[in-house]
C-alpha positions in Angstrom: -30.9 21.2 -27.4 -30.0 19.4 -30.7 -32.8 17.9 -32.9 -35.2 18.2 -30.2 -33.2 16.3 -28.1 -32.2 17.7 -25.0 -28.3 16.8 -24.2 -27.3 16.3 -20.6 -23.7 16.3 -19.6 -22.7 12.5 -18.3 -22.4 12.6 -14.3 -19.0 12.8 -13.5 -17.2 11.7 -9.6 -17.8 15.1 -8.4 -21.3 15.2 -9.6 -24.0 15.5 -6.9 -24.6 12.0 -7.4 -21.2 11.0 -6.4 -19.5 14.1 -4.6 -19.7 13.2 -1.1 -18.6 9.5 -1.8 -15.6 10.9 -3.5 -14.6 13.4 -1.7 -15.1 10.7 1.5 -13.2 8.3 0.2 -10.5 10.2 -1.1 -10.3 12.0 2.2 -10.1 8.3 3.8 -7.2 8.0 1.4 -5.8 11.1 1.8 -5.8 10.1 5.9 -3.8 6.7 5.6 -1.5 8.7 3.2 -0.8 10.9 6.2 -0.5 8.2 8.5 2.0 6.1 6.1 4.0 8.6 5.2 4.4 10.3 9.0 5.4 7.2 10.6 7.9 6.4 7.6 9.3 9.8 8.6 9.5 10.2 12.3 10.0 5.9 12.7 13.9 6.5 13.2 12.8 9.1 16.0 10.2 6.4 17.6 13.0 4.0 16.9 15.4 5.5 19.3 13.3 6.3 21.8 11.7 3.1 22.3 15.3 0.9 21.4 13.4 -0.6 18.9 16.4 -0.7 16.3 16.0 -4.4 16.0 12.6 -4.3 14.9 12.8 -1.1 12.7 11.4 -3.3 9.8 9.0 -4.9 11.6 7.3 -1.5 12.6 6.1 -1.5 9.1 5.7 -5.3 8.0 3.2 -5.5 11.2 0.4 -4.0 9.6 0.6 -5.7 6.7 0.8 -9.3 7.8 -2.5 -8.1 10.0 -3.9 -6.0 6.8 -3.9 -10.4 4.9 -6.4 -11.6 7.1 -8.4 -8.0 7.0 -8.2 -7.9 2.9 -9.3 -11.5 3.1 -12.3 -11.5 5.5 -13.4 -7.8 3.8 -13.7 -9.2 0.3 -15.4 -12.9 1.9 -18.0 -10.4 3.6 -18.3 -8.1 1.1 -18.9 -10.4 -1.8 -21.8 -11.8 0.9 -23.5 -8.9 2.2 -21.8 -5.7 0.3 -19.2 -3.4 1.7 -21.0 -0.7 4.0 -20.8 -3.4 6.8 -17.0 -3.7 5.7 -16.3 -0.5 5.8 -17.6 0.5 8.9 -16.3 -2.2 10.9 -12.8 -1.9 9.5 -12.5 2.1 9.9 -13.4 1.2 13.8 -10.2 -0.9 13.7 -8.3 0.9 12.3 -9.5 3.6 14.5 -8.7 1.6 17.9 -5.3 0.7 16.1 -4.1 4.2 16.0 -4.9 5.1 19.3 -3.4 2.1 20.8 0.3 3.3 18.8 -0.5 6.6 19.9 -0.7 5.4 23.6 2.3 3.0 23.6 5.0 3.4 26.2 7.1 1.2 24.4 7.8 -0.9 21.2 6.0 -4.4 22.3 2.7 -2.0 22.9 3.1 0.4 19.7 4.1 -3.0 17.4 0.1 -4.0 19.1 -1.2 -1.4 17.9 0.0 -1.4 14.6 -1.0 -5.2 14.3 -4.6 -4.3 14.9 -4.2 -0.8 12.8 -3.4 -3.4 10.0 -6.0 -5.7 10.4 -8.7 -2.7 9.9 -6.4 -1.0 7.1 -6.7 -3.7 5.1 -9.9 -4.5 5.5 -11.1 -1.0 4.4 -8.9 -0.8 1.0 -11.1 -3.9 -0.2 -14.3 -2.1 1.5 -13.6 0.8 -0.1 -12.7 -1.2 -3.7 -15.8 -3.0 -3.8 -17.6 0.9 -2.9 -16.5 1.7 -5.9 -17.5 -1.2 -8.5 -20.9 -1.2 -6.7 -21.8 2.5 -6.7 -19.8 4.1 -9.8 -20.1 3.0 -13.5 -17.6 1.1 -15.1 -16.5 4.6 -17.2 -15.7 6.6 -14.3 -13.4 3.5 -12.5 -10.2 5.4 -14.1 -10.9 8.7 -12.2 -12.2 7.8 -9.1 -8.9 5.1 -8.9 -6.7 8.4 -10.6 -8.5 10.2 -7.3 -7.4 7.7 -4.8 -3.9 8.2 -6.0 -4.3 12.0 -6.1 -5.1 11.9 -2.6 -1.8 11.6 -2.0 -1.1 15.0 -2.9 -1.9 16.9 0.0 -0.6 14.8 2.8 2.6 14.9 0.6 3.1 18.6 1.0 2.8 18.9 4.6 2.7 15.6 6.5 6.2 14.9 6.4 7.3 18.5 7.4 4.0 18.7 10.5 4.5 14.9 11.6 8.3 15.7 11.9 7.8 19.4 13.6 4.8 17.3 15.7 7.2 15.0 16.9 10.0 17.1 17.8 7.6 19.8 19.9 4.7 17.7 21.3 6.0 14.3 20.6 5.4 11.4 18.1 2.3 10.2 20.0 0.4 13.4 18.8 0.8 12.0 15.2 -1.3 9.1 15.3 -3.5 10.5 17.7 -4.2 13.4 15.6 -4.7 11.5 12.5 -7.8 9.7 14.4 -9.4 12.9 14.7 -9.0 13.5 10.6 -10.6 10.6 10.3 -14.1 11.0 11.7 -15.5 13.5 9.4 -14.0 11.7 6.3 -16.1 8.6 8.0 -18.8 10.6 8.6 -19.3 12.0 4.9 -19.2 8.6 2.5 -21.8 7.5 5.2 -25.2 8.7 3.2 -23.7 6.8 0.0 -22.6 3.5 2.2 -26.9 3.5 2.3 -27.5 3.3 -1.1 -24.8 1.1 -2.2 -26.8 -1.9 -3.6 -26.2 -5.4 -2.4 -24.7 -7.8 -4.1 -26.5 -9.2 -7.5 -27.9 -12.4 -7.3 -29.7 -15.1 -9.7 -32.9 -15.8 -8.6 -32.7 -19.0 -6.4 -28.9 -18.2 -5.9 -27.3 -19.0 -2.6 -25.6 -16.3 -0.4 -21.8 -16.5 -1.0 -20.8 -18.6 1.8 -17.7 -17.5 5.0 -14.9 -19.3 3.5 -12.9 -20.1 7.1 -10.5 -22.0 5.1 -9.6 -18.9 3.4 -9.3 -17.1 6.2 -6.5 -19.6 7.8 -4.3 -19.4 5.0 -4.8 -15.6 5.2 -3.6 -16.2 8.8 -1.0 -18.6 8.1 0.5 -16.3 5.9 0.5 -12.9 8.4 2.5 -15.5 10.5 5.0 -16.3 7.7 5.5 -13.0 7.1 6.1 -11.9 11.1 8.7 -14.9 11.4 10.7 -13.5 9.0 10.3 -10.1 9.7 11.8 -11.6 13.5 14.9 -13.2 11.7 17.3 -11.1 13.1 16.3 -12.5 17.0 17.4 -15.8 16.3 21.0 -17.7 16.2 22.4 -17.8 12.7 21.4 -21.5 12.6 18.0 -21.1 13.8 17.5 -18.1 11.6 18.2 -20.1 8.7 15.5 -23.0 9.7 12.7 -19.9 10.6 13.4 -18.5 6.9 13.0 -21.3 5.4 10.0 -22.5 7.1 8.6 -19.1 7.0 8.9 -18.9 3.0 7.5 -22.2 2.7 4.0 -21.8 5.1 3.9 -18.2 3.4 4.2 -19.7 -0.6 1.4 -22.3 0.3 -0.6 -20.1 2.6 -0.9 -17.6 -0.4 -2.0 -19.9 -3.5 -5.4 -19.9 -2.3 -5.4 -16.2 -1.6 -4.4 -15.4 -5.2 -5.8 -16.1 -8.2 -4.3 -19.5 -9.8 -1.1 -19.2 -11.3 0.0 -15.7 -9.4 3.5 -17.3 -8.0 3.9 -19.1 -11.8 3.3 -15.9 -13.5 0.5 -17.0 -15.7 -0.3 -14.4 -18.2 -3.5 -12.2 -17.7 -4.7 -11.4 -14.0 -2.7 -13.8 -12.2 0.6 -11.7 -13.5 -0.8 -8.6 -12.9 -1.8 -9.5 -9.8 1.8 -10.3 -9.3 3.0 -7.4 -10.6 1.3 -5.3 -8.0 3.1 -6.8 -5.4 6.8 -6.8 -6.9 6.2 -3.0 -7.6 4.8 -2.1 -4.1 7.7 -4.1 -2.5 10.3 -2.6 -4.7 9.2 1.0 -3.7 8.3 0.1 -0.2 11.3 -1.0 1.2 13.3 1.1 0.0 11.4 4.2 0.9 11.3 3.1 4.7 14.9 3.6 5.0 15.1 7.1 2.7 14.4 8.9 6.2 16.6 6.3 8.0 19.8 7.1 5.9 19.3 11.0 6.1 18.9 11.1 9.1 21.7 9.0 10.3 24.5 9.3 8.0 23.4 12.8 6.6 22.3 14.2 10.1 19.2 15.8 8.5 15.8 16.5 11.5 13.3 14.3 11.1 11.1 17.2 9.3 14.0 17.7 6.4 14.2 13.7 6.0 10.9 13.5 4.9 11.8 15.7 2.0 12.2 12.9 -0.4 8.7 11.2 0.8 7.1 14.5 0.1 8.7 14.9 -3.5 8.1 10.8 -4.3 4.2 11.4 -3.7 3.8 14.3 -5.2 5.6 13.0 -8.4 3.0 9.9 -7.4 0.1 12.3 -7.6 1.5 14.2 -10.5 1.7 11.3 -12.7 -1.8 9.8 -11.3 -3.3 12.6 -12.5 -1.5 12.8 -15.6 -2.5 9.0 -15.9 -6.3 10.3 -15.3 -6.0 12.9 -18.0 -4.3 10.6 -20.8 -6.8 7.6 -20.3 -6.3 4.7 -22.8 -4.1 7.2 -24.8 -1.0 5.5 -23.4 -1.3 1.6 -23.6 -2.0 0.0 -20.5 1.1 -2.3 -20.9 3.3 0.6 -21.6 2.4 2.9 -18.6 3.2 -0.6 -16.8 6.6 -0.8 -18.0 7.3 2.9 -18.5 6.0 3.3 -14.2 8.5 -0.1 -13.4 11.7 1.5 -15.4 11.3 4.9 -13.6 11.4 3.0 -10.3 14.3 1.0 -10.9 15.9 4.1 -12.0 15.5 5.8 -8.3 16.5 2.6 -6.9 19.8 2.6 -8.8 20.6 6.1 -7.4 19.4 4.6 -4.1 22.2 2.0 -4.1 25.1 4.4 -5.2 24.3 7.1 -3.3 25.8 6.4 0.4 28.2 3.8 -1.3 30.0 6.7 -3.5 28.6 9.2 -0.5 27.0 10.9 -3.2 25.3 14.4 -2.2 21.8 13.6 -0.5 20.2 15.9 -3.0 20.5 13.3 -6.2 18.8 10.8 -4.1 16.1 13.0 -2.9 16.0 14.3 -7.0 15.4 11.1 -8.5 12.9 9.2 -6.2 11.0 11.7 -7.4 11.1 10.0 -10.3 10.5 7.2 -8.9 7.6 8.4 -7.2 6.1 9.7 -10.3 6.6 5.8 -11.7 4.5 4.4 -9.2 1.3 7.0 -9.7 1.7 6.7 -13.6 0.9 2.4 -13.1 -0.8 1.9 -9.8 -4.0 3.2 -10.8 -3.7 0.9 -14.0 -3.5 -2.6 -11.7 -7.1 -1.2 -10.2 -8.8 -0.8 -13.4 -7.4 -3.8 -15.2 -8.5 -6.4 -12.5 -11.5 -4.8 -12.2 -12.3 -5.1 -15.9 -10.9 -8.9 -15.7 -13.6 -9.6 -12.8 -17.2 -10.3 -12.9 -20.0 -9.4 -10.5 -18.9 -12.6 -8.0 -15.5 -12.2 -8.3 -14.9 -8.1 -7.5 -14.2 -9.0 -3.9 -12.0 -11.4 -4.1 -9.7 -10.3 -6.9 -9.6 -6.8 -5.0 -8.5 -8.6 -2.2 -6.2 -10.6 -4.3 -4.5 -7.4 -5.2 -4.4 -6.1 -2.4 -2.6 -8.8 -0.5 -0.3 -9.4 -3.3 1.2 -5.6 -2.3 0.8 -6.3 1.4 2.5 -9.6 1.2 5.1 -8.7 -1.2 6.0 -5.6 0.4 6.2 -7.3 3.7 8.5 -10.0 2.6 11.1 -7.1 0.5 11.0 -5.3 4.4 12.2 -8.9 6.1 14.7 -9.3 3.2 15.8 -5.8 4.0 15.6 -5.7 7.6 17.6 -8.8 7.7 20.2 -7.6 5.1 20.9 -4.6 7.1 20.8 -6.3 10.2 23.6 -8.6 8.6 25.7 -5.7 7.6 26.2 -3.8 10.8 22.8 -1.8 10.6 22.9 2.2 10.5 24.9 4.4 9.8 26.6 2.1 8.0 27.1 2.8 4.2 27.4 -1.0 2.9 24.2 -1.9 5.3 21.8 0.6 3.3 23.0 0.2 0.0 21.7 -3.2 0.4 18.7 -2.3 1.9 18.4 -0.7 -2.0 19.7 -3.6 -3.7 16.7 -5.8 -2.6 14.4 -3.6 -4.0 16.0 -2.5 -7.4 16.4 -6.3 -7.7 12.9 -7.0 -7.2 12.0 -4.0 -9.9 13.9 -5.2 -12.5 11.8 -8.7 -12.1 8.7 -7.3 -12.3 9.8 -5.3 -15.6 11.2 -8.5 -16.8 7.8 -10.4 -16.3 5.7 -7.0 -17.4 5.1 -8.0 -20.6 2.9 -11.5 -19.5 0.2 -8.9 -17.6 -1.1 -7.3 -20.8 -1.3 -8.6 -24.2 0.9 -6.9 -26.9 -1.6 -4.4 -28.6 -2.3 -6.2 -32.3 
């Protein structure tokens, strides 16, 4: 009490208000995190077993030429009706997806099932996005976003070591299956606050935001793009080279309209940082898939001990989202940028040297946790930048926008890869990894290169 006026402490994302939403959503988070960062780890395993070699990379870039179409069609129908029809129907997905992986008898089955895992993974990041926007104020965006990355934390101290010790005692199956049965309560919890999110605001007189189908075919036309090229490595050279070059093509116009206009020019403001959030997830992406690859078959390390450096990257990730919470707009939005962008490159330069110079596995595990702590310290500020550079109208589709930017990015640096190592002889190979590391540290330094047209020097 001051003055007579009675002072209430502001609500904060753990406030009754909010607690079961954030916990919920975080948990949802927390889930995928498992989920990404098991079958990263125990993929070489599921690899062998299934002689899916050949298709290592498209066991990853599967899901995310699925997860375009889901971001697309989530924002369309969120911006129309909300996002607690989004987010239910894409967690049922995502849902069936799993079990269908966890099921598979053999690769054409489990690369099925991670196509429709995708489709409802990327439909519920948007879902969950537009949550967010709708049902939180403006002033606690940084934490909740800081939240989503902290999620990370958990699954980064034990999934690697259980999906690995699941895998090599019950069997690889039990992974995804399990990670169904996390799921449901999370689900079951940000339920009472999918009720009150409000719809979306509308003028009076104002028509509903229409289905745009045309949209959605370009979304499709680019998840094709991005599975031809991840298939490179089927065809004769000379095909190979027509399918990559048709592939780039139908994927650069399929994506314009996805993106907001100028994204693949680099125009200053949203359209690079839109950008941006794609170079940096497929710098960091894939390169990581391989981490467990090369320890395990050039350093002869389990499948537990090769997700080592997974665990220490994302919990440098969550370290530094936190610390990014905590610091606020005391560090620049455009330096965290560069600062998270240079820290990667940095890991992927170890990365490169380490199985060329047959380096000790220890500096590579070392430093991408340095990496790691790159990406937590400027993911979180892509979120609350776009964001604050959308209105009311716009939320879904520029969260979808930056979304598929890192789904389509990420998917194109694993075909580079896949087909560089493919090229080079494949595992255990030293050459054939080093380039694997090359793509992405070349992608990095772009995106620090072009850093400085995403946000305005301060003044």
């Amino acid at each position: 009490m001051t003055d007579g006026v009675l002072r209430t402490r502001p609500e904060g994302v753990l406030s009754s208000r909010y607690r079961l939403a954030t916990l919920g959503m975080c948990a949802l988070i927390g889930i995928a995190a498992f989920e990404s960062l098991a079958v990263t780890t125990i993929m070489p395993l599921i690899s062998a077993e299934l002689d899916g070699e050949r298709l290592y990379s498209l066991s990853f870039a599967a899901p995310l030429a699925t997860g375009l179409v889901g971001m697309v069609v989530a924002g369309n129908w969120a911006d129309r009706s909300g996002p607690r029809v989004v987010v239910i129907a894409s967690m049922l997905l995502f849902a069936v997806g799993l079990l269908v992986v966890g099921t598979a008898p053999d690769m054409l089955v489990f690369l099925l099932g991670r196509l429709v895992q995708g489709l409802g993974s990327g439909a519920v990041i948007v879902g969950l996005y537009v949550m967010v926007a709708r049902l939180f104020p403006p002033g606690l965006h940084p934490s909740i976003f800081a939240g989503f990355a902290a999620a990370w934390v958990v699954p980064a101290l034990v999934g690697p070591l259980i999906a690995g010790f699941i895998a090599e005692t019950l069997g690889w199956h039990w992974v995804f299956i399990g990670a169904v049965v996390l799921a449901v309560p999370a689900f079951v919890m940000i339920l009472p606050s999918l009720r009150r999110v409000p719809p979306p605001a509308r003028a009076e007189g104002a028509d509903v935001v229409p289905w745009s189908p045309r949209r959605i075919l370009w979304a499709a036309g680019a998840a094709l793009g991005v599975l031809a090229l991840n298939l490179v490595n089927e065809f004769e050279p000379v095909l190979a080279v027509a399918v990559v070059v048709a592939a780039v093509a139908a994927l650069a116009i399929a994506l314009r309209p996805l993106l907001p206009p100028g994204t693949l020019r680099a125009r200053p403001g949203l359209p690079t940082l839109v950008l941006l959030r794609g170079l940096a997830g497929a710098a960091f992406l894939a390169s990581e898939v391989y981490i467990p690859y090369l320890l395990h078959d050039r350093y002869g390390f389990s499948a537990s001990a090769s997700g080592t450096a997974l665990t220490l990257g994302a919990l440098g990730w969550a370290l530094a989202s936190w610390a990014q919470g905590r610091l606020g707009d005391r560090v620049p939005q455009r330096t965290g940028i560069r600062v998270g962008l240079a820290l990667v490159l940095a890991g992927l330069v170890v990365a490169v040297v380490t199985p060329l110079l047959d380096l000790a596995p220890g500096l590579l595990i070392a430093t991408w946790t340095l990496a790691g702590f790159g990406m937590g310290f400027m993911y979180p500020r892509f979120s609350v930048l776009t964001l604050a550079l959308s209105t009311p109208t716009d939320r879904g589709f520029n969260s979808s926008a930056l979304t598929i930017s890192d789904s389509a990015g990420s998917a194109v640096a694993l075909a580079v890869a896949g087909g560089v190592f493919g090229l080079l002889g494949g595992s255990p190979g030293a050459a054939a990894f080093a380039a694997c590391f090359a793509v992405g540290a070349l992608v990095a330094l772009l995106a620090l290169v072009l850093s400085g047209r995403a946000v305005p020097r301060p003044s």
